[in-house]
N, C-alpha and C positions, 0 to 999 in steps of 0.2 A: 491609673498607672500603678505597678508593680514592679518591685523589687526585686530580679530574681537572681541575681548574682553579681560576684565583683567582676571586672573584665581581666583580672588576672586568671579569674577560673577557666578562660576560655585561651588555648593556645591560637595566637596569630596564625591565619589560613585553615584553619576549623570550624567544627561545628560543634554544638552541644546540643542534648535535647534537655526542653524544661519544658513545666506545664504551670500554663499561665491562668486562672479562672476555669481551671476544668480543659482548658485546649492544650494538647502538646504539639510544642512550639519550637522550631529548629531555630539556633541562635546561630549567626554568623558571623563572625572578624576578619575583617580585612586590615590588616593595620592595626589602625586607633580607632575603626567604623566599626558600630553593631549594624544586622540585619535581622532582621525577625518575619519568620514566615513558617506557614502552618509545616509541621513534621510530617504528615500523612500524604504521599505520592497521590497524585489524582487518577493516575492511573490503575494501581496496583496499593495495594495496602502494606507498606513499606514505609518503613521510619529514614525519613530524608537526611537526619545529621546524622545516619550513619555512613551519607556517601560523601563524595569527593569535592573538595570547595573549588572550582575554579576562577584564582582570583583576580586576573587581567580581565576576563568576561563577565565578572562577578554574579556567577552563576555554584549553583549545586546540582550535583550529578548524581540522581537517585542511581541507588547500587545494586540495584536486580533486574533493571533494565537498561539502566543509559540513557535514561531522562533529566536534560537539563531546566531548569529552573532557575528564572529572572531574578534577583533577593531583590530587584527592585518594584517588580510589578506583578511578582510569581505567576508570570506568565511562562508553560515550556516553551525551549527554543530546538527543542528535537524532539521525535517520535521514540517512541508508542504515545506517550501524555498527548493529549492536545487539551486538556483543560485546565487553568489556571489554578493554585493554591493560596489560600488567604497570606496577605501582606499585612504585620501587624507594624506599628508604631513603635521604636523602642532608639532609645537614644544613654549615652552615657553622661553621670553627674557623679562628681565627687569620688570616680573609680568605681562608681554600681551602675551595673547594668539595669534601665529601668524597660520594662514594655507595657503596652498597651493595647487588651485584645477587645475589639469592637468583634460585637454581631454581626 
């Protein structure tokens, strides 16, 4: 597990990108929730926390095609993507965002 920011760095209904052990990693807030899931579009080679957070469907909408993505199971839930994005581990203590990138 990893330290990679306070959850004040992260505006409620945004993303940020961080790189966690060599992966960049789109960070998500919902509220008082992080999500952590890979940055790299499965489709298209595009950095995901720089699209759109959808936070009733708690999804992210890569921004060069309009691929949404699960921050639960990074699975897309729209076309072009049809292949899922790694789902990392990351939860908040003490105001820092912590994650956890498995192989």
């Amino acid at each position: 597990m990893t330290v990679v920011c306070s959850l004040d760095d992260i505006a409620p209904g945004t993303a940020k990108k961080v790189v966690v052990d060599g992966a960049p990693v789109a960070l998500v807030r919902i509220g008082d929730d992080v999500y952590a899931l890979g940055d790299i579009c499965s489709h298209a080679e595009v950095s995901l926390s720089d699209g759109e957070v959808w936070c009733d469907e708690k999804e992210l909408e890569c921004p060069k095609h309009g691929s949404a993505f699960s921050l639960e199971t990074g699975e897309p839930n729209t076309l072009p993507a049809t292949q899922p994005v790694p789902v990392y581990a990351a939860r908040v203590e003490g105001g820092q965002v912590i994650v956890e990138v498995t192989s």
